[in-house]
N, C-alpha and C positions, 0 to 999 in steps of 0.2 A: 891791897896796899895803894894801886893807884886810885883803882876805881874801888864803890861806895859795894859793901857787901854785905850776906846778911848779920855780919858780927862787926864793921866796921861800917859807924855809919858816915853820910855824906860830907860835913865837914869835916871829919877825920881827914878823907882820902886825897889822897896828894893833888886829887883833882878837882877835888872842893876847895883847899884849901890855895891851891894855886888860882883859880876865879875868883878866890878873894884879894890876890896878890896883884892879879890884872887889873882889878876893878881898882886899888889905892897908889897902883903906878901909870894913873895920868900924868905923873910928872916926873922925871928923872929925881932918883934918890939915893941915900948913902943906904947899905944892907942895914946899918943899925937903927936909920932915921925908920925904915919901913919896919922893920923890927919890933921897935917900940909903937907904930901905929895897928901893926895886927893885934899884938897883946890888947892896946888900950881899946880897939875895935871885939875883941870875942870877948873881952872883960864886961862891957855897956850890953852886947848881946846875949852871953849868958855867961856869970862866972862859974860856969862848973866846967868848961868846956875852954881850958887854956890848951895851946901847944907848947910843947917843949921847942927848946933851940934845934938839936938837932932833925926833927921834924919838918922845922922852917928849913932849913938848910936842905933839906933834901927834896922837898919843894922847888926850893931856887934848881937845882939840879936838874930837876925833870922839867923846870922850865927852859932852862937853859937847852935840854937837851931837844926838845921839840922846836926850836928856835924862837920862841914867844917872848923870850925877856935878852936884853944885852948887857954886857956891863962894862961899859970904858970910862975910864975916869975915875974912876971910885963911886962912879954911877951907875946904878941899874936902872932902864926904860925897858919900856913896852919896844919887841924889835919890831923894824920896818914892816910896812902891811906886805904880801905877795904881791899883790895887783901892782905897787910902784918898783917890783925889783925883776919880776915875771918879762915885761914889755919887754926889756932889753935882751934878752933871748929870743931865738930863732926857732920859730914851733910852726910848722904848716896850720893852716887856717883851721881847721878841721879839730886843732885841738884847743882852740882859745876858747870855745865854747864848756869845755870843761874848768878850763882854767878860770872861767871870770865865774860859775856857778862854783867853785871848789873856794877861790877867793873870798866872795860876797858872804860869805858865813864866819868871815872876821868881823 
């Protein structure tokens, strides 16, 4: 379900389909405006391969729950990178070298 397996394949899985939520929320948006750009995006890429709403919706979910996506305002964005919220925490030296190779892969 999350991930791509041999009976569901990659953009089924809520983590294909959420890399394509990342990739069309460069910009702060309403759920329905993004809504209507995934439809109109798998439709031009392949129409046999729509998602239901509830599908999207649980998507947002496991975005939300990973903390990748926010939503205030009636807005959902891409959430703050680590590397700008990390600094402000107190980590002996010894462990930023993890932190800035664990970061860099956003």
């Amino acid at each position: 379900m999350i991930l791509p397996t041999k009976h569901l394949r990659p953009d089924r899985a809520l983590i294909g389909v959420g890399a394509e939520v990342l990739v069309i929320l460069r910009q702060p948006m309403t759920v329905s405006r993004l809504w209507d750009e995934i439809r109109r995006r798998r439709s031009l890429r392949d129409p046999n391969a729509p998602i239901a709403y509830p599908w999207f919706i649980l998507t947002l979910d496991f975005l939300f729950t990973i903390s990748a996506i926010d939503f205030d305002r009636g807005l959902l964005r891409r959430a703050q990178p680590w590397s700008t919220v990390l600094p402000a925490i107190s980590l002996p030296s010894r462990h930023w070298a993890f932190v800035q190779v664990w970061t860099s892969s956003w």
